[in-house]
C-alpha positions as CSV (number, residue, x, y, z in Angstrom):
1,X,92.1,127.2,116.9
2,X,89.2,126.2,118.9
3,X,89.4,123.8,122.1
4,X,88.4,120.5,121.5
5,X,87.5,118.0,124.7
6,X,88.1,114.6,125.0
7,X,88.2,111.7,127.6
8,X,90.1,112.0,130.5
9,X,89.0,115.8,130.3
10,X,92.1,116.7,127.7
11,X,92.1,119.5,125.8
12,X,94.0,118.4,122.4
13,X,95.3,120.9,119.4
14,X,96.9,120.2,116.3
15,X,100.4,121.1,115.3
16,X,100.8,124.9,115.1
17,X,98.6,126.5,117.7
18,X,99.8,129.6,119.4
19,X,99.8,130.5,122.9
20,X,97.1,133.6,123.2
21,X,97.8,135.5,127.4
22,X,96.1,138.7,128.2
23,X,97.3,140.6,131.5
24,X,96.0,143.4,133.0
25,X,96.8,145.8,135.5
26,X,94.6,148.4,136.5
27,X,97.4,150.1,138.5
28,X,100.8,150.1,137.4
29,X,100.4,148.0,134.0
30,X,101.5,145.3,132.8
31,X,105.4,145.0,132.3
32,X,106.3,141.1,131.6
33,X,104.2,138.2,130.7
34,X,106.6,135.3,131.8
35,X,106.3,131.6,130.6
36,X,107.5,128.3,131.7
37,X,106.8,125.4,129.1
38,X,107.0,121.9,131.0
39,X,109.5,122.9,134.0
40,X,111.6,124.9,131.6
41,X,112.2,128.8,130.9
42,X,110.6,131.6,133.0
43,X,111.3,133.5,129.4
44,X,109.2,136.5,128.3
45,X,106.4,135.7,126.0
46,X,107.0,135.7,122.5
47,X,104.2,137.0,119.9
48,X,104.5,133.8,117.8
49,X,104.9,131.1,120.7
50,X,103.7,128.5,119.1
51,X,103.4,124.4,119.5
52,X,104.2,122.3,116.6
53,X,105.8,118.6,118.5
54,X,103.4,116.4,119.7
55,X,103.0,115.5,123.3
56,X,101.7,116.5,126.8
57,X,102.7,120.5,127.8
58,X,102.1,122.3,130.8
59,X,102.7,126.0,130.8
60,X,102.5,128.3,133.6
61,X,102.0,131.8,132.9
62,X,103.0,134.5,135.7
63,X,102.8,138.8,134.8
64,X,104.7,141.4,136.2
65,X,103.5,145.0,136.6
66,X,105.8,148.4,136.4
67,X,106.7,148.3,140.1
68,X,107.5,144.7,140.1
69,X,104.7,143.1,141.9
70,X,104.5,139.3,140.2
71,X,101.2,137.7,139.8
72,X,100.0,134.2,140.7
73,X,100.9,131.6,138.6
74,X,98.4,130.3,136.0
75,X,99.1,126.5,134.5
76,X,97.8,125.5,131.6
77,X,97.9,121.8,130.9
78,X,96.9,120.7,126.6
79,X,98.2,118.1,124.4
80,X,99.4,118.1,120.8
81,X,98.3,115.7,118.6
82,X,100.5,115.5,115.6
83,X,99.4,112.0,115.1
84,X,97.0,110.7,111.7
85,X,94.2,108.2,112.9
86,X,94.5,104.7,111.2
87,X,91.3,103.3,109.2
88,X,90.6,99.8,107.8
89,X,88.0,98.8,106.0
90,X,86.6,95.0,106.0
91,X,83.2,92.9,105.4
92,X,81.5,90.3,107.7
93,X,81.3,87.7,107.1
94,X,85.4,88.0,106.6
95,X,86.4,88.0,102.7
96,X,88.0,85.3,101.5
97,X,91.4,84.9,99.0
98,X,91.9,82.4,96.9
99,X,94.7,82.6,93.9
100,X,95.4,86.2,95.0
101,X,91.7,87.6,94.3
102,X,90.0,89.0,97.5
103,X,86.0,87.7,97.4
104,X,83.1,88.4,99.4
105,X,79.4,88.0,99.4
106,X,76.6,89.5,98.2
107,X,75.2,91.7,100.9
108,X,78.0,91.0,103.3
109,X,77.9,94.6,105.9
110,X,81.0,96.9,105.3
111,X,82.8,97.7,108.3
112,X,85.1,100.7,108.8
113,X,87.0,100.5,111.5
114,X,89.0,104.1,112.6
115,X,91.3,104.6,115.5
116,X,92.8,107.5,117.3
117,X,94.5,106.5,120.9
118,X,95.4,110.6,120.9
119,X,92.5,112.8,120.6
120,X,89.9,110.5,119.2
121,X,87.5,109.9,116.0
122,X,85.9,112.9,115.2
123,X,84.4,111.4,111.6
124,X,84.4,108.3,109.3
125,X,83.2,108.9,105.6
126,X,83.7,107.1,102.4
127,X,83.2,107.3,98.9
128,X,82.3,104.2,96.4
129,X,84.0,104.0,93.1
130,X,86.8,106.6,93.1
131,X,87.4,109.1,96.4
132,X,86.4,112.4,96.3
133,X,82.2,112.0,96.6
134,X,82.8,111.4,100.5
135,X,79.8,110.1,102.2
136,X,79.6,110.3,106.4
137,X,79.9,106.2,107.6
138,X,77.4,105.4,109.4
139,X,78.0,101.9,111.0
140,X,75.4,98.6,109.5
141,X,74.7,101.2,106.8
142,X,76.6,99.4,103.7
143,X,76.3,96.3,102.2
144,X,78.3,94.8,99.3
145,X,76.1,95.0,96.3
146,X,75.2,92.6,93.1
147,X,78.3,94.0,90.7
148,X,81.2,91.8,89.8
149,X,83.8,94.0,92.0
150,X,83.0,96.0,94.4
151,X,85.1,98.8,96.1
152,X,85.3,101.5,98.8
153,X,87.4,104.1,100.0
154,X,87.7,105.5,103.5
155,X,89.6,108.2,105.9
156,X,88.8,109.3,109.1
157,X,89.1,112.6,110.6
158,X,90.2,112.2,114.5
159,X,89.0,115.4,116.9
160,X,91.9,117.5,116.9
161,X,91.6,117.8,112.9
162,X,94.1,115.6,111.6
163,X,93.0,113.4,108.5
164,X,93.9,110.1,108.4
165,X,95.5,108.3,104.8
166,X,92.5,107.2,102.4
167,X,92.3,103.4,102.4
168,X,91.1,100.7,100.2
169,X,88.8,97.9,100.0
170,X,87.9,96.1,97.2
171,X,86.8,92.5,96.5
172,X,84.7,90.3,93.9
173,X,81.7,89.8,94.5
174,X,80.3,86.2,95.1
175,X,76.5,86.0,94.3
């Protein structure tokens, strides 16, 4: 798993990464690598530490050598963001129902609007038609073409990897 930074200087992981510590001790060796996750433990390390719920952790690492000299502490503060982003999709000007069928115009823009309050957008795509061809969104890029329906899917990918749900737009076209 790689570090990914975002604002407010965050370092964000998905679901799942493990806790890596290397000590060393030149002298007596290494005995103990002790770990305290959020206030709680001072427990040995285990090889498959790993962190799976989301949320804010601080861990503070400490190692002991053989003749029981303890080291000074190292914190280590990350995030887990176990979160999907959210995408809509949309035209301006603003479709327009009537009798339950969704229309727009002719070369109205397509908008695709992703959020991720967690780690943030890392990539928009879509794909016309059917998903699967997925194309990187670009905004002002799209507009609605002469066809009698047209239709687009989108997802979103935020930073720390998570993939949002595909969505759906689709509308008749007015020309």
């Amino acid at each position: 798993e790689t570090i990914q930074w975002m604002t407010q200087n965050i370092q964000y992981y998905k679901p799942g990464v493990k806790l890596s510590v290397k000590a060393t001790d030149a002298g007596a060796g290494v005995n103990l690598v002790v770990v305290n996750v959020n206030g709680e433990g001072n427990l040995p390390l285990a090889e498959d530490q790993t962190f799976t719920k989301g949320g804010e952790y601080e861990v503070a690492v400490r190692a002991l050598d053989n003749v029981y000299n303890l080291s000074k502490k190292t914190v280590l503060t990350f995030s887990i963001d176990d979160k999907k982003p959210t995408v809509l999709g949309r035209t301006n000007p603003r479709p327009v129902t009537i009798n339950n069928i969704t229309f727009c115009k002719k070369d109205s823009l397509v908008i695709i609007d992703a959020n991720d309050p967690e780690s943030g957008i890392s990539k928009v795509e879509y794909s016309l038609n059917a998903p699967g061809d997925w194309k990187e969104y670009k905004p002002d890029t799209i507009k609605v073409p002469e066809v009698d329906t047209f239709k687009i899917y989108f997802r979103a990918t935020d930073v720390s990897g998570n993939l949002s749900d595909v969505g759906e737009f689709s509308c008749r076209v007015d020309f």
